[in-house]
ROSE-643704 format. One record per residue (C-alpha): residue in three letters; x, y, z. Coordinates in steps of 0.05 Angstrom, whole numbers, always signed. Each point is the difference from the previous one (the first is absolute). Layout:
N
+-----+--------+--------+--------+
!  aa !     px !     py !     pz !
+-----+--------+--------+--------+
! ala !      X !      Y !      Z !
...
+-----+--------+--------+--------+
# end
This chain:
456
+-----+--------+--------+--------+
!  aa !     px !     py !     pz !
+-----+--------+--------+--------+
! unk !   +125 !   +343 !  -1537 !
! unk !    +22 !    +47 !    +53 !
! unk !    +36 !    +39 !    -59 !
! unk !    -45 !     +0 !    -48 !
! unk !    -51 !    +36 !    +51 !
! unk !    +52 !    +56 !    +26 !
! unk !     -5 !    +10 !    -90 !
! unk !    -69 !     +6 !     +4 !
! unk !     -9 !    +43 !    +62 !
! unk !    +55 !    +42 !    -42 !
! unk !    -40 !     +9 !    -54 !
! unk !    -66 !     +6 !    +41 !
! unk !    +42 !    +61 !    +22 !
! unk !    +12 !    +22 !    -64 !
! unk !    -65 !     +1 !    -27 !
! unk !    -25 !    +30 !    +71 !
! unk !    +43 !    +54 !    +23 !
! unk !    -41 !    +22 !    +47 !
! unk !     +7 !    -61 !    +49 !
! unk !    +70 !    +29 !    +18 !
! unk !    -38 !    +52 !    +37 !
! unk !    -23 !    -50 !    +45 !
! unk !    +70 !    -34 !     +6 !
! unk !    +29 !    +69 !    +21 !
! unk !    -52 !     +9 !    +48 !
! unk !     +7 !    -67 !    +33 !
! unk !    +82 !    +20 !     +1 !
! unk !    -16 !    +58 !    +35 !
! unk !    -45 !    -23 !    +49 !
! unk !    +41 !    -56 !    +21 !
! unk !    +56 !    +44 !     +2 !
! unk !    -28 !    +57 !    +43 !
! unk !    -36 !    -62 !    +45 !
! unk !    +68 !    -27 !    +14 !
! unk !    +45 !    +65 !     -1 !
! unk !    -54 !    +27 !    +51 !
! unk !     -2 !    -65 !    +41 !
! unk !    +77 !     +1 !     +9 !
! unk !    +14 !    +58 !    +17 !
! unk !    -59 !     +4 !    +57 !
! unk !    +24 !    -54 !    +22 !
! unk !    +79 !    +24 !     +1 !
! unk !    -30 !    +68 !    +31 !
! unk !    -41 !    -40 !    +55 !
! unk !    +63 !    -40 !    +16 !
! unk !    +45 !    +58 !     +7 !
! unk !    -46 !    +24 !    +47 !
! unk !    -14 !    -56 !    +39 !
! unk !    +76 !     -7 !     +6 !
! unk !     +1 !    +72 !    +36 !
! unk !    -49 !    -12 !    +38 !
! unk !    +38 !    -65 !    +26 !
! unk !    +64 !    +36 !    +15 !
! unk !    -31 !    +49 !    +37 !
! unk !    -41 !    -44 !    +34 !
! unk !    +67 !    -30 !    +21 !
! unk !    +39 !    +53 !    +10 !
! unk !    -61 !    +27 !    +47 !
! unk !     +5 !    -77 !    +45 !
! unk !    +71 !     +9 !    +11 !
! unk !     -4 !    +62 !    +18 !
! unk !    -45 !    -12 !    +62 !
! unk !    +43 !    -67 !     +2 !
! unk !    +56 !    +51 !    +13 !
! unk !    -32 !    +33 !    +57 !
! unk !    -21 !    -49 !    +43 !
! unk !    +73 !    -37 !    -12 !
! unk !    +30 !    +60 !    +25 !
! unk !    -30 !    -17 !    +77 !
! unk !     +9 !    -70 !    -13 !
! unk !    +73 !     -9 !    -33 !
! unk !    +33 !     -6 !    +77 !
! unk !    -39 !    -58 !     +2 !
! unk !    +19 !    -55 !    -47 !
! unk !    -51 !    -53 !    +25 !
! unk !    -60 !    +40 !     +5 !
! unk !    +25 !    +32 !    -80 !
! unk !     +3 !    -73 !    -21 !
! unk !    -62 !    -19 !    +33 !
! unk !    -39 !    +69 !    -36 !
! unk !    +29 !    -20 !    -66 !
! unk !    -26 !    -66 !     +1 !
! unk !    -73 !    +22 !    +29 !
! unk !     -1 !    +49 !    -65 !
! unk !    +21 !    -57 !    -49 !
! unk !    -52 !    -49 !    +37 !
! unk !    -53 !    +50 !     -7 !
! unk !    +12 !    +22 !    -73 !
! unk !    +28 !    -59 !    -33 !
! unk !    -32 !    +15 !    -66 !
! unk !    +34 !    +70 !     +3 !
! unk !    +70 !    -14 !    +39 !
! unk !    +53 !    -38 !    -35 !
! unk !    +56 !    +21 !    +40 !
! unk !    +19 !    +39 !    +54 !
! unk !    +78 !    +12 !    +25 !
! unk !    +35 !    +53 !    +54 !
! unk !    +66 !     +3 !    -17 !
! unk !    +59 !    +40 !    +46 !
! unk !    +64 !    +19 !    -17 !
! unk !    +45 !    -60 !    +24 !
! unk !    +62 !    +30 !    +48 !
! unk !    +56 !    -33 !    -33 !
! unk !     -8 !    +28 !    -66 !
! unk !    -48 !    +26 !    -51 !
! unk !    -50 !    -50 !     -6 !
! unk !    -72 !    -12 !    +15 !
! unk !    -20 !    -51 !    +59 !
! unk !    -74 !    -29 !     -8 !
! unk !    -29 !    +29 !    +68 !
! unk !    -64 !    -31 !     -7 !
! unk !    -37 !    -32 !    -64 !
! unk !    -72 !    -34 !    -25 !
! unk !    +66 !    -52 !     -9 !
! unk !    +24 !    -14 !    +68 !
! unk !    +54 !    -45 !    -28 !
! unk !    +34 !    +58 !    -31 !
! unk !     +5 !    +39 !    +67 !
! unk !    +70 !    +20 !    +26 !
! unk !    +26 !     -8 !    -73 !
! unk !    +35 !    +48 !    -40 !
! unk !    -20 !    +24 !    -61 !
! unk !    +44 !    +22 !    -61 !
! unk !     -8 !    +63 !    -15 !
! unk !    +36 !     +6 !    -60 !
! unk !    -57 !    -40 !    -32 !
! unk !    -59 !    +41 !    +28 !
! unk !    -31 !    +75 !    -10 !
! unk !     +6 !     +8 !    +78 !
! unk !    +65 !    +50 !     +2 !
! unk !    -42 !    +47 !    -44 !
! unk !    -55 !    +11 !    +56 !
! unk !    +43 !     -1 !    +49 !
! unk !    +53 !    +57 !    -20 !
! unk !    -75 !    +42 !     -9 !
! unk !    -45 !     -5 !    +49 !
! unk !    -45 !    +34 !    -31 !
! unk !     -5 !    -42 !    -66 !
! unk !    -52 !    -54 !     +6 !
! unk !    +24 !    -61 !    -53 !
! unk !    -59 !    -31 !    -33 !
! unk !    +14 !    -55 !    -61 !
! unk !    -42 !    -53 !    -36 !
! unk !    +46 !    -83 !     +1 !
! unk !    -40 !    -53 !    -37 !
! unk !    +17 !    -63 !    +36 !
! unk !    -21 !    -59 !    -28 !
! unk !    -59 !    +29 !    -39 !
! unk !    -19 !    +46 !    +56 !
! unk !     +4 !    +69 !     +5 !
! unk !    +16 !    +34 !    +61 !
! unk !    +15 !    +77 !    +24 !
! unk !    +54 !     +5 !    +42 !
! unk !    +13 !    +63 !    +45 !
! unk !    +62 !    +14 !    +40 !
! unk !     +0 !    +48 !    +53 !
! unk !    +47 !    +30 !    +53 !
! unk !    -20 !     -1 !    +71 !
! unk !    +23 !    +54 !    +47 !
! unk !     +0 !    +25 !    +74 !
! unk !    -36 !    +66 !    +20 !
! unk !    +74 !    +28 !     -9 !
! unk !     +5 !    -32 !    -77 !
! unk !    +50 !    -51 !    +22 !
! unk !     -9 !    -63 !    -49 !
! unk !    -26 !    -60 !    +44 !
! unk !     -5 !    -38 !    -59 !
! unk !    -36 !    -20 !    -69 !
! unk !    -60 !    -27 !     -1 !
! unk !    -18 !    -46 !    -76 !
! unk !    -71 !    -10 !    -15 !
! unk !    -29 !    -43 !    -57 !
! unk !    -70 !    +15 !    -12 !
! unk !    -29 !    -61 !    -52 !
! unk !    -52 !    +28 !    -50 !
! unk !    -15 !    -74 !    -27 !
! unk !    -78 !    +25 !    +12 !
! unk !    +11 !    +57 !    -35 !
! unk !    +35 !    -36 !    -57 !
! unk !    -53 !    -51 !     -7 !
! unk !    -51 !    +54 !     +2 !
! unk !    +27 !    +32 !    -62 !
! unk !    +14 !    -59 !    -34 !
! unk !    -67 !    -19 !     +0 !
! unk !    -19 !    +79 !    -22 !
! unk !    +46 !    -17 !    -50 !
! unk !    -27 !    -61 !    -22 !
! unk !    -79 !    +25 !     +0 !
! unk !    +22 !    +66 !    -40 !
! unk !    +26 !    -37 !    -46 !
! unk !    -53 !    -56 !     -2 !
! unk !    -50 !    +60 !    -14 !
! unk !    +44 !    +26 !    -55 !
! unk !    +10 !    -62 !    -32 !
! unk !    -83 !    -11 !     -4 !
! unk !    -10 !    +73 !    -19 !
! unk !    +38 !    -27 !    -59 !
! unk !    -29 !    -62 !    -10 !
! unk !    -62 !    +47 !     +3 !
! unk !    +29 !    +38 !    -55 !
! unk !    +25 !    -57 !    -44 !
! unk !    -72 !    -28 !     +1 !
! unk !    -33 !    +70 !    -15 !
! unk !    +51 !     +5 !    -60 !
! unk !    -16 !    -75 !    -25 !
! unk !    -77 !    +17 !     +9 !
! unk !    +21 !    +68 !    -47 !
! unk !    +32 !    -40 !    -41 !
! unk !    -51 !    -50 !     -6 !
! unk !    -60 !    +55 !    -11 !
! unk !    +41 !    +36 !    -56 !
! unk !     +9 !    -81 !    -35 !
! unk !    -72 !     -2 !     +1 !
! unk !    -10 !    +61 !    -21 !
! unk !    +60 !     +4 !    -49 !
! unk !    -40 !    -80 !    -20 !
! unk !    -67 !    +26 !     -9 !
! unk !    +27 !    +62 !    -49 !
! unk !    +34 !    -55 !    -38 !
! unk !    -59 !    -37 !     -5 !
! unk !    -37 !    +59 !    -16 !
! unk !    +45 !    +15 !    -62 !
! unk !    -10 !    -73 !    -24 !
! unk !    -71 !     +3 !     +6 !
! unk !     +0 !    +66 !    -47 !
! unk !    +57 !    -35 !    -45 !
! unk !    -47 !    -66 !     -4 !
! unk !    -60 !    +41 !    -11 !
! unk !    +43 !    +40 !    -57 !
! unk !    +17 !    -70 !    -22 !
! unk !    -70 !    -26 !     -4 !
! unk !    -17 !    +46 !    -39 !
! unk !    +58 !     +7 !    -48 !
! unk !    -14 !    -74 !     -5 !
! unk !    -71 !     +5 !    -12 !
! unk !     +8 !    +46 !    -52 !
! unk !    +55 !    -46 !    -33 !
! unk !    -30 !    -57 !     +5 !
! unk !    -71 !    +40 !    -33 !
! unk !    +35 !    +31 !    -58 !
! unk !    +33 !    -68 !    -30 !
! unk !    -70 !    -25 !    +13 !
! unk !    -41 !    +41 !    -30 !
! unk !    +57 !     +4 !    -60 !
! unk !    -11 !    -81 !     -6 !
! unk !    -76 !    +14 !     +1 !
! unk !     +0 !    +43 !    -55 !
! unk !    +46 !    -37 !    -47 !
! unk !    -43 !    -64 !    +23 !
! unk !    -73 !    +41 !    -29 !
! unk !    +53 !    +16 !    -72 !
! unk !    +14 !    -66 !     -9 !
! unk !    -60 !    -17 !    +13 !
! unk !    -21 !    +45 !    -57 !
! unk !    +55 !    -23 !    -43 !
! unk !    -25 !    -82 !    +14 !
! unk !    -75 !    +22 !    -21 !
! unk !    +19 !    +36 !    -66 !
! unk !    +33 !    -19 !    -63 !
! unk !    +86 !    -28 !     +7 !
! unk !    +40 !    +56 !    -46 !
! unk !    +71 !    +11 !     +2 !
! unk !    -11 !    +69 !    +38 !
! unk !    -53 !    -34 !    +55 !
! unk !    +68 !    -53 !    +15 !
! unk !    +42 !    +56 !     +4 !
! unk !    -50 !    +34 !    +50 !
! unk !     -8 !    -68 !    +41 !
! unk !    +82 !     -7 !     +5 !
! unk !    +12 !    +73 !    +20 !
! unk !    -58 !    -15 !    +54 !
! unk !    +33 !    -64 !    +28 !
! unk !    +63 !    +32 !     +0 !
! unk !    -34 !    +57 !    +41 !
! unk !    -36 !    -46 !    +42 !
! unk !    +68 !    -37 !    +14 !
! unk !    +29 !    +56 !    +22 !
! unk !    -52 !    +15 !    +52 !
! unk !     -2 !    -70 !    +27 !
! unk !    +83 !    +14 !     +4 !
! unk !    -22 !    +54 !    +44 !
! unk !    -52 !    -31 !    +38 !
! unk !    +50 !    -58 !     +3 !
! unk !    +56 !    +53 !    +33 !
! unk !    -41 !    +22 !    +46 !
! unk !    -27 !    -63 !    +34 !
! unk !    +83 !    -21 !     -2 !
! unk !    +22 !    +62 !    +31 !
! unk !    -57 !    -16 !    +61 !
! unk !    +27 !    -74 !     +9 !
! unk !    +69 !    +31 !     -6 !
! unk !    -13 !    +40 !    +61 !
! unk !    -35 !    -58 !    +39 !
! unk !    +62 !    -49 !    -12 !
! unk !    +59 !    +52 !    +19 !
! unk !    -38 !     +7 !    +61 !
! unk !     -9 !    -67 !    +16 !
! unk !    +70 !    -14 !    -31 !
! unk !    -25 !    -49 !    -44 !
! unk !    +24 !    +36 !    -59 !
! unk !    +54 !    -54 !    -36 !
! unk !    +66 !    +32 !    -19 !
! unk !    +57 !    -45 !    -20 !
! unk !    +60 !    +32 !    -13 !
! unk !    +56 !    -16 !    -46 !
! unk !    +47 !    +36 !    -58 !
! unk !    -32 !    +53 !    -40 !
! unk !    +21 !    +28 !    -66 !
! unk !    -18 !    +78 !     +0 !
! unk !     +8 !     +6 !    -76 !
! unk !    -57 !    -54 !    -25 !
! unk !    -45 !    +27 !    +57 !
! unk !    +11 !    +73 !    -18 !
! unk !     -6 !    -18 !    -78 !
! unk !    -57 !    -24 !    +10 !
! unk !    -21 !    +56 !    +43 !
! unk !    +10 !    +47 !    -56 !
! unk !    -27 !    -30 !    -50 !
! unk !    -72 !     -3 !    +36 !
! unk !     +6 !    +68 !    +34 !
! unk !    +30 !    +43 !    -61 !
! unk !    -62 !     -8 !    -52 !
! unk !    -45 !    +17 !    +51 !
! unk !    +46 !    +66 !    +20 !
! unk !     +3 !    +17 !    -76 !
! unk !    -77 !     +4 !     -3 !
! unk !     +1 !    +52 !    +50 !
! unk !    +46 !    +39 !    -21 !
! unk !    +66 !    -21 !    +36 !
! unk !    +62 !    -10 !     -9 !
! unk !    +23 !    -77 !    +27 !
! unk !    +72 !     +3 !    +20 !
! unk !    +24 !    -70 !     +4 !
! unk !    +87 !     +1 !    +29 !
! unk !    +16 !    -65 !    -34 !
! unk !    +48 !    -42 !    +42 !
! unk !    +48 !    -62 !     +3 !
! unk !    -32 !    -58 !    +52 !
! unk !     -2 !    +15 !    +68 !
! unk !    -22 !    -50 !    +51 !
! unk !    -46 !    +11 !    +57 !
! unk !    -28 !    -43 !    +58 !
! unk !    -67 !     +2 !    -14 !
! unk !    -68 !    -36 !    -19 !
! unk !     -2 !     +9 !    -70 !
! unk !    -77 !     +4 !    -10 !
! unk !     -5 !    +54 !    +67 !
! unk !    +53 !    +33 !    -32 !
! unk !    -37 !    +11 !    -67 !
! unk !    -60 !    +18 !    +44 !
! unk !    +39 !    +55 !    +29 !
! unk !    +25 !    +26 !    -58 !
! unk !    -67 !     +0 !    -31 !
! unk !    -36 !    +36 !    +49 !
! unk !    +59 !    +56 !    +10 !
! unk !     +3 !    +11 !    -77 !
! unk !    -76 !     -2 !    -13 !
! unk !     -4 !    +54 !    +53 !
! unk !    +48 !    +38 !    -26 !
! unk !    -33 !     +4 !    -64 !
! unk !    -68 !     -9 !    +27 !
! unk !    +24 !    +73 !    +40 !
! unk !    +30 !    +35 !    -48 !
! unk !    -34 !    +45 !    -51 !
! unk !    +62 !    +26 !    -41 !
! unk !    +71 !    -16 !     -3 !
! unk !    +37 !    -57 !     +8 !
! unk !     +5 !    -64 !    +41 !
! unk !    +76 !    -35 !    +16 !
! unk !    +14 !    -58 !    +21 !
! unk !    +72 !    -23 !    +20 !
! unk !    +55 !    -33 !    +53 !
! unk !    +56 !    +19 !    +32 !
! unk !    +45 !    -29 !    +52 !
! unk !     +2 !    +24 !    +70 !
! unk !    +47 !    +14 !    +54 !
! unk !     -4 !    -66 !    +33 !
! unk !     +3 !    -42 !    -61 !
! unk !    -76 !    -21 !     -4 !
! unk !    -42 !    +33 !    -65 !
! unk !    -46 !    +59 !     +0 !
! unk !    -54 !     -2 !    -62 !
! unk !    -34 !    +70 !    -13 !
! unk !    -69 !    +16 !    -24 !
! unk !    +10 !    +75 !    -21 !
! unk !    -55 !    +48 !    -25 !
! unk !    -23 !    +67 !    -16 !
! unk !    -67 !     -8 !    +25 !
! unk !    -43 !    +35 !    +45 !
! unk !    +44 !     -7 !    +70 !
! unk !    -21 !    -13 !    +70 !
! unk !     -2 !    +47 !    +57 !
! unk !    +39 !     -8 !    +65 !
! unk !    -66 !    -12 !    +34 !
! unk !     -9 !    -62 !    -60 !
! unk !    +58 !    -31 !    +14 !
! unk !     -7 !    -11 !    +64 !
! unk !    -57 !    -48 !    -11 !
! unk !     +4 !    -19 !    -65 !
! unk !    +19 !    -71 !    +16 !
! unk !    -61 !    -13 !    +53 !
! unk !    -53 !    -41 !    -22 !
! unk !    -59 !    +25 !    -38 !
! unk !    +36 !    +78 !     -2 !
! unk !     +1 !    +31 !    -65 !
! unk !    +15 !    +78 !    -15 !
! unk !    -55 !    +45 !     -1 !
! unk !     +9 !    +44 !    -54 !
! unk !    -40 !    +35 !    -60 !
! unk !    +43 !    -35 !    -50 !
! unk !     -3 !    -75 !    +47 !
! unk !    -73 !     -2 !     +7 !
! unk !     -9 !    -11 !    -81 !
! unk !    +46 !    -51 !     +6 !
! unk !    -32 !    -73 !    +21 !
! unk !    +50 !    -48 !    +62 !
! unk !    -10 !    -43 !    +52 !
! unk !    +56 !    +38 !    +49 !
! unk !    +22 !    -67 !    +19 !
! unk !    +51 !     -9 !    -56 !
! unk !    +63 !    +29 !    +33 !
! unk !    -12 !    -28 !    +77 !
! unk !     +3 !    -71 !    -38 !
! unk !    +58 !    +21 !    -43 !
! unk !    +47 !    +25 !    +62 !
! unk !    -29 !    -59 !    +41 !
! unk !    +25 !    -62 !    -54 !
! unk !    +58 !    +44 !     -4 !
! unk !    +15 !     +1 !    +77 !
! unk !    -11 !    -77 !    -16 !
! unk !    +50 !     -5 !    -44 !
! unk !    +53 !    +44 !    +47 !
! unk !     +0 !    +58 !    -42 !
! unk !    -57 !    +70 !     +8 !
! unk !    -19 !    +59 !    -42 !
! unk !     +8 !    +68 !    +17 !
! unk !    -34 !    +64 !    -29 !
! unk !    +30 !    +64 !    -21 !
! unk !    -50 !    +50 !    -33 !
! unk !    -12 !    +74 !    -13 !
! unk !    -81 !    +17 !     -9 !
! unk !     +0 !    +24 !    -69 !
! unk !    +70 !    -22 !    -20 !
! unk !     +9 !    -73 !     +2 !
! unk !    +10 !    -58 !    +40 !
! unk !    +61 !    -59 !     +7 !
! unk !    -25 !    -60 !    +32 !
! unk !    +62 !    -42 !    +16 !
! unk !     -8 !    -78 !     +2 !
! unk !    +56 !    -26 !    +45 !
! unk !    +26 !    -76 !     -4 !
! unk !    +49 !    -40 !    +14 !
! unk !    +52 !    -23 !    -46 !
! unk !     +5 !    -72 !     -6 !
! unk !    +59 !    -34 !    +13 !
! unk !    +19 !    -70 !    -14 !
+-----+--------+--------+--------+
# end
């Protein structure tokens, strides 16, 4: 199912290049809509993250300067550094002092948001702290994620008025607000760019649907010109057998009233025979309607089985070539060995009647072929070849719709239904096989009949 629609939409496509216009434009938008979202949103978090640092870099800074009246006096330092964690807990995640410990190298926790870790060293081999210290004038700032958190760190040097180191002071600023802040930015930016596109997808589908209705009701307006076309071809078909079968009716009326000769017996069995032959065409007209009705309903019955091509086409020629030679033409008839086809053998005659009748129905001088060859893939191609009047790109196109026929000077003399090849190519889509055109306008056409070779 879900294949058979991506074929359709393909050949919707197809037959409507312009809805790629609209597919393009939908790309784009969504494109631009997202490109444009993310990188606002990488610009405003840049930002935001300078903003932070210096924000940071600004607190411990003034941290720096009160410290320096305070750092002789490790209980009131500890008790400062705990008021400034108590009273921005949101902010603060850590706060350390660290001094150079006197028997070697390392850092000693002076005073700490952790009092636990007071009085103990600290590695400095694992820890930016040397760099700050060596410079006193460099300010380290760095982003850790801990546990899903972000957090700016900034390591400082504190000094005497005489630039002395006193010690280092290590302050973790959390921007969890911040972070949840943008995340929901984040999340609304792209909430509104994924409804913008929803927006989008249902203004294309609305298109879409618009240009199917529209597309629909030019259809329909075709089929209503094609039926109306029809009704009258078919009015004027079904009025000239008619009024054929009224006349001979009033001769033989005639004929009844006067004396029987051998010449008024003659005149009554030419006018049956005429009058047969218009109740044939009355007869194929009313056929080629129900035809239409029951391969739409599928209630046309087609049983296939094992055709022999050379009775069928034998017989084909032998109706087909007297009535060529009375107008003119030249019957070519490729005589052949049996060949075997899957077929119905009675839709199969109908097929090959109504190709070769049009062929010489169409042609006014010239010659009419009819052969088989072999193709590619093993199944059997049968060709209806003539030198007749041709069909125009334009006539190809819909000469196997319902009800078309080709409008030309040299067609409109000639009487049809325009229903005779749809039914053909429909029984032989039935049967597996299809016909394909190949004409010139005022050279010829080949209409090829394919089918399946049968096989046992």
């Amino acid at each position: 199912m879900l294949l058979q629609s991506i074929q359709k939409g393909i050949e919707f496509t197809k037959k409507n290049p312009t809805i790629l216009y609209s597919v393009v434009l939908i790309v784009v938008i969504a494109g631009a809509l997202f490109g444009n979202t993310y990188y606002s949103l990488n610009k405003f978090q840049d930002t935001s993250d300078a903003l932070l640092k210096s924000k940071a870099i600004l607190a411990e800074n003034v941290f720096r300067v009160l410290g320096k009246d305070l750092f002789s006096q490790p209980e009131l330092l500890q008790e400062r550094i705990m008021q400034l964690q108590s009273e921005n807990k949101r902010d603060i995640a850590e706060l350390v002092i660290l001094t150079r410990s006197e028997s070697d190298a390392s850092f000693v926790t002076r005073a700490s948001t952790n009092p636990d870790s007071i009085g103990k060293p600290i590695d400095t081999a694992l820890t930016p702290y040397l760099i700050p210290w060596q410079d006193g004038n460099v300010t380290l700032a760095f982003l850790t994620n801990e546990n899903g958190a972000r957090y700016w760190n900034v390591v400082k040097k504190i000094t005497d008025e005489e630039g002395r180191g006193l010690g280092l002071i290590v302050f973790q600023l959390s921007i969890k607000e911040h972070d949840t802040f943008v995340e929901k930015a984040i999340f609304q930016s792209y909430m509104v760019a994924v409804v913008s596109l929803v927006c989008v997808v249902l203004l294309l589908m609305n298109h879409m649907r618009f240009f199917h209705y529209a597309l629909r009701v030019t259809k329909l307006e075709e089929v209503d010109h094609m039926k109306d076309d029809f009704i009258s071809m078919a009015s004027h078909e079904l009025k000239t057998p008619i009024t054929v079968l009224r006349g001979y009716v009033d001769l033989l009326k005639d004929d009844v009233r006067g004396p029987a000769t051998e010449e008024s017996k003659k005149q009554s069995e030419e006018y049956l025979s005429n009058m047969d032959g218009s109740l044939m065409r009355l007869n194929d007209l009313v056929e080629d309607i129900l035809n239409v009705s029951r391969l739409e309903q599928n209630r046309l019955p087609i049983t296939m089985q094992s055709v022999d091509l050379k009775p069928t086409f034998a017989e084909i020629s032998a109706q087909f070539s007297l009535l060529a030679k009375s107008k003119g033409l030249d019957f070519h008839y490729v005589p052949i060995d049996s060949l075997f086809v899957s077929a119905d053998p009675e839709r199969l005659k109908q097929i090959l009647i109504n190709l070769v009748g049009n062929a010489v129905k169409y042609t006014l001088k010239g010659s009419v072929t009819l052969s088989v060859k072999e193709e590619s893939d093993g199944n059997l191609l049968v060709i209806v070849a003539d030198t007749g009047l041709g069909i125009s790109p334009e006539g190809i196109d819909h000469l196997f719709a319902k009800f078309y026929r080709v409008k030309t000077d040299e067609t409109s003399k000639i009487s049809g239904t325009g229903l005779g090849l749809w039914i053909s190519r429909e029984i032989a889509r039935q049967m597996k096989g299809d016909i394909t055109v190949e004409s010139i306008e005022g050279v010829g056409s080949h209409f090829n009949l394919h089918l399946k070779k049968f096989v046992a």
